[in-house]
C-alpha positions in Angstrom: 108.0 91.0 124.4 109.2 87.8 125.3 110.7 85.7 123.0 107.6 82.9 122.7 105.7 86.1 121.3 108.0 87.9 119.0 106.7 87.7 115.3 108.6 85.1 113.3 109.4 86.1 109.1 110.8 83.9 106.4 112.8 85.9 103.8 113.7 83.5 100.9 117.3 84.5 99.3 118.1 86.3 102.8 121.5 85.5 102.9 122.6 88.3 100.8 121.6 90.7 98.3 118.1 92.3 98.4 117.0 89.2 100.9 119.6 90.1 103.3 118.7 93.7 103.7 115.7 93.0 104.1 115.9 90.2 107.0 118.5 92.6 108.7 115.9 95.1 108.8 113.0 92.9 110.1 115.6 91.6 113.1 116.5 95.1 113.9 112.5 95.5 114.3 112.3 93.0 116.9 111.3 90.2 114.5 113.2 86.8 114.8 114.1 85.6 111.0 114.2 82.6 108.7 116.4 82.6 106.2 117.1 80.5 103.2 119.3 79.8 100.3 121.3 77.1 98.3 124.1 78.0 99.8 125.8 75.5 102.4 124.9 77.0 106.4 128.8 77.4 106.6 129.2 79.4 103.9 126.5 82.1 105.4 127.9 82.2 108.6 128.8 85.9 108.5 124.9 87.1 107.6 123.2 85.0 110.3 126.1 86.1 113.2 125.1 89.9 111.7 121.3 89.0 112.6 122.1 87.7 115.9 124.0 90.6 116.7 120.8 92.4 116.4 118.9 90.5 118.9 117.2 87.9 116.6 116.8 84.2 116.8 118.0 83.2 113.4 117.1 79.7 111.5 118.9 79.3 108.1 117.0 76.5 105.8 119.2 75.3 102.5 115.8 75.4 100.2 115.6 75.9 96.4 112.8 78.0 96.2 112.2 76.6 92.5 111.7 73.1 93.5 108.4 72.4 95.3 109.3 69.4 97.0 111.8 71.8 99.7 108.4 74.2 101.0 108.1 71.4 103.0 110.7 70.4 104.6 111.4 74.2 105.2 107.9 74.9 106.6 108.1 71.8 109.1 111.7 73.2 110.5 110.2 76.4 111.3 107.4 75.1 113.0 110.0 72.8 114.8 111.7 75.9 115.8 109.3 78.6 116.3 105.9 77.1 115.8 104.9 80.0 114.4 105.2 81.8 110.8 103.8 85.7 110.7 105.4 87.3 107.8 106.5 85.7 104.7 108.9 87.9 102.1 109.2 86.1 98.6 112.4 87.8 97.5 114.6 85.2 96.0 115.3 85.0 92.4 117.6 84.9 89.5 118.2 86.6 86.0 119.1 84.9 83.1 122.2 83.2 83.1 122.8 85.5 79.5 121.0 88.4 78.8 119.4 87.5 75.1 117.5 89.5 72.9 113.9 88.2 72.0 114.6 86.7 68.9 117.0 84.4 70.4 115.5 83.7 73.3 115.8 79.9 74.6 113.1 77.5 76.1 115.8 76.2 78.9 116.4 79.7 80.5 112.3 81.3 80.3 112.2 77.3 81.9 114.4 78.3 84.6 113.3 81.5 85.9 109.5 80.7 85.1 110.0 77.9 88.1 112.2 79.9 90.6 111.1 83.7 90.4 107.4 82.5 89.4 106.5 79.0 90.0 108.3 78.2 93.3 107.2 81.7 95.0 103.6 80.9 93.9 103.0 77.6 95.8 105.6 78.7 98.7 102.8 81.2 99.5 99.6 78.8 99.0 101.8 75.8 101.7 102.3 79.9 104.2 98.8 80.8 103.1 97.2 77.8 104.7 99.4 77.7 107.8 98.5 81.8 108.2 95.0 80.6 108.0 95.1 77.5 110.8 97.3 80.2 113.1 94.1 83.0 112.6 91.4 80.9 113.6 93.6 79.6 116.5 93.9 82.9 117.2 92.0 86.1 116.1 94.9 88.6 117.1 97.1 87.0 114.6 98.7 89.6 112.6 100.4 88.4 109.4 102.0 89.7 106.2 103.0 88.5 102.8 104.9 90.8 100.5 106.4 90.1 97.1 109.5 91.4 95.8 109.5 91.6 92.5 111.0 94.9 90.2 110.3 97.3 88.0 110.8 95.1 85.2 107.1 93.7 85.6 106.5 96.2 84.1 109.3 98.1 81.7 110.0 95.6 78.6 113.5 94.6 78.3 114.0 92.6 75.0 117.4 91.6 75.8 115.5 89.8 78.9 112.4 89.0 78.5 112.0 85.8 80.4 113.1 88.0 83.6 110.4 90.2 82.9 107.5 88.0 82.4 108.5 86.1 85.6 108.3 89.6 87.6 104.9 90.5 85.7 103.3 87.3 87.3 104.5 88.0 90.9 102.7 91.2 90.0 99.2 89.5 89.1 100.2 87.0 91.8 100.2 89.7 94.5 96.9 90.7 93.2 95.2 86.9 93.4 96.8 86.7 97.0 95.3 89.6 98.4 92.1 88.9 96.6 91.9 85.2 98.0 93.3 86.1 102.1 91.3 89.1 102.5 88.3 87.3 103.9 91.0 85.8 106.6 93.1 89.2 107.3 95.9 88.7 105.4 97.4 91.5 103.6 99.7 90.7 101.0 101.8 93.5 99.3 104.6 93.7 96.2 107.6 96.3 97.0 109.4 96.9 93.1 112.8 97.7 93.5 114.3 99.7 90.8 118.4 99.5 90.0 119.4 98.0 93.6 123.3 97.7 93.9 123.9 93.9 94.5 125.7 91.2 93.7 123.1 90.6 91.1 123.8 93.8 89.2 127.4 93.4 89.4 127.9 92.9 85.8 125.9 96.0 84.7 127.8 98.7 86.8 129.1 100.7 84.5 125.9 100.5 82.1 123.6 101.6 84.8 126.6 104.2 86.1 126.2 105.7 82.5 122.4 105.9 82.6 122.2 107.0 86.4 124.2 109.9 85.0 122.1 111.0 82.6 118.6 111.2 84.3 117.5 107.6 84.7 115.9 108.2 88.3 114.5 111.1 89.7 116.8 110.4 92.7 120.5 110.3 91.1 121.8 107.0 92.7 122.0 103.9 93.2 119.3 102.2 95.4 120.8 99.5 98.6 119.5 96.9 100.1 118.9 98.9 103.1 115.9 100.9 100.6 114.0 98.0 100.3 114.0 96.7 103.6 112.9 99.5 105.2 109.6 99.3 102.7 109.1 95.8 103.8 109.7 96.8 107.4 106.4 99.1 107.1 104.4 96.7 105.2 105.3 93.5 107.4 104.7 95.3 110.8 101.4 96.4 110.1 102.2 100.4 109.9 100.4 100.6 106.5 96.8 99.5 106.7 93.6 99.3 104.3 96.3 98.6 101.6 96.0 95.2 100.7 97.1 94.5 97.0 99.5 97.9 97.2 102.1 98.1 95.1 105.0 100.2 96.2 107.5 101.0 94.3 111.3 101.3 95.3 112.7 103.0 92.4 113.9 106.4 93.0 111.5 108.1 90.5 113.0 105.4 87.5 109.0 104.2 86.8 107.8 108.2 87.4 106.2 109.8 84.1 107.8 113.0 83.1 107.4 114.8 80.3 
């Protein structure tokens, strides 16, 4: 494939974390990679070299995904650089600054995560949407893919962080609205919830989720990577799952499966 025809995806927060294991995954699929982040490009030197390394053209974009006014400047340097946009991932996101319980809960924080893990993802896929759409009719063999990352917690309640959860039950319905609307133009969109991922983002809870791993919390008895995820966004981005837009697929290791 030469490089004018390899498939182009933008993983927001793919500098580390989740995000990163999941753009290191699409570039080890032959998929060149956009990545953004708040982060200075200096400071994520060592993730973009890694994706090189595996044969990908890499273009890092310093974006806040929570403020609407950087989708564009972001969209225009991709199609600067590749012209093209095939596969969008919505990972990034943040949890609360502090974990509170429901009865004191404040407006600023629910504020916060409301406009990055919600609001911002929402109308970074309507500004992709439309561009997916202009690049089908151009072009009926366009394949393209949109998947959500979003976690279990859209759907177990967590009073102690409830604004988190409401944010990640709206990418949920979100999914659903996307693949309603970008059916009629062949554009499967999909939501991979991942369950108690080891990141930088669960640093602080090791040792509770240590203690609960322990005593039964997941079917499978560890902690899920990076790596697990982006091997489920590998399959739903590259078009091996099909007639399955909407699906949910859980990365979880049994956490959200029913026993008695």
């Amino acid at each position: 494939m030469s490089k004018a025809d390899r498939r182009v995806a933008l993983v927001t927060g793919g500098s580390r974390g989740i995000g990163f294991g999941v753009a290191r995954a699409l570039a080890a699929e032959g998929l060149d990679v956009v990545i953004n982040g708040r982060r200075p490009e200096p400071d994520v030197a060592e993730p973009i070299a890694e994706l090189r390394s595996l044969g990908a053209q890499v273009l890092y974009c310093r974006a806040d995904i929570g403020e609407l006014a950087d989708h564009g400047a972001m969209l225009d340097a991709i199609r600067g650089r590749f012209g093209r946009l095939d596969v969008l991932v919505n990972n990034a996101g943040v949890a609360p600054d502090v974990r509170a319980d429901l009865l004191d809960a404040t407006p600023e924080s629910f504020d916060r995560l409301m406009r990055i893990n919600l609001r911002g993802p929402y109308f970074l896929t309507q500004a992709v949407a439309r561009w997916m759409i202009e690049q089908r009719k151009a072009d009926q063999g366009f394949q393209a893919a949109i998947v959500n990352v979003s976690s279990v917690s859209a759907t177990e309640a967590s009073v102690n962080r409830g604004d988190y959860c409401i944010s990640k039950a709206g990418v949920g319905m979100a999914t659903q609205l996307w693949a309603a609307r970008l059916g009629e133009f062949g554009v499967p969109v999909f939501e991979v919830r991942p369950g108690v991922i080891r990141t930088d983002m669960t640093a602080g809870v090791t040792d509770k989720y240590d203690k609960l791993l322990a005593e039964g919390l997941t079917v499978e008895p560890r902690w899920g990577v990076p790596e697990d995820v982006g091997r489920a966004v590998v399959v739903l981005a590259t078009g091996k799952l099909t007639y399955a837009t909407g699906a949910v697929l859980p990365i979880d290791g049994g956490l959200t499966l029913r026993r008695l």
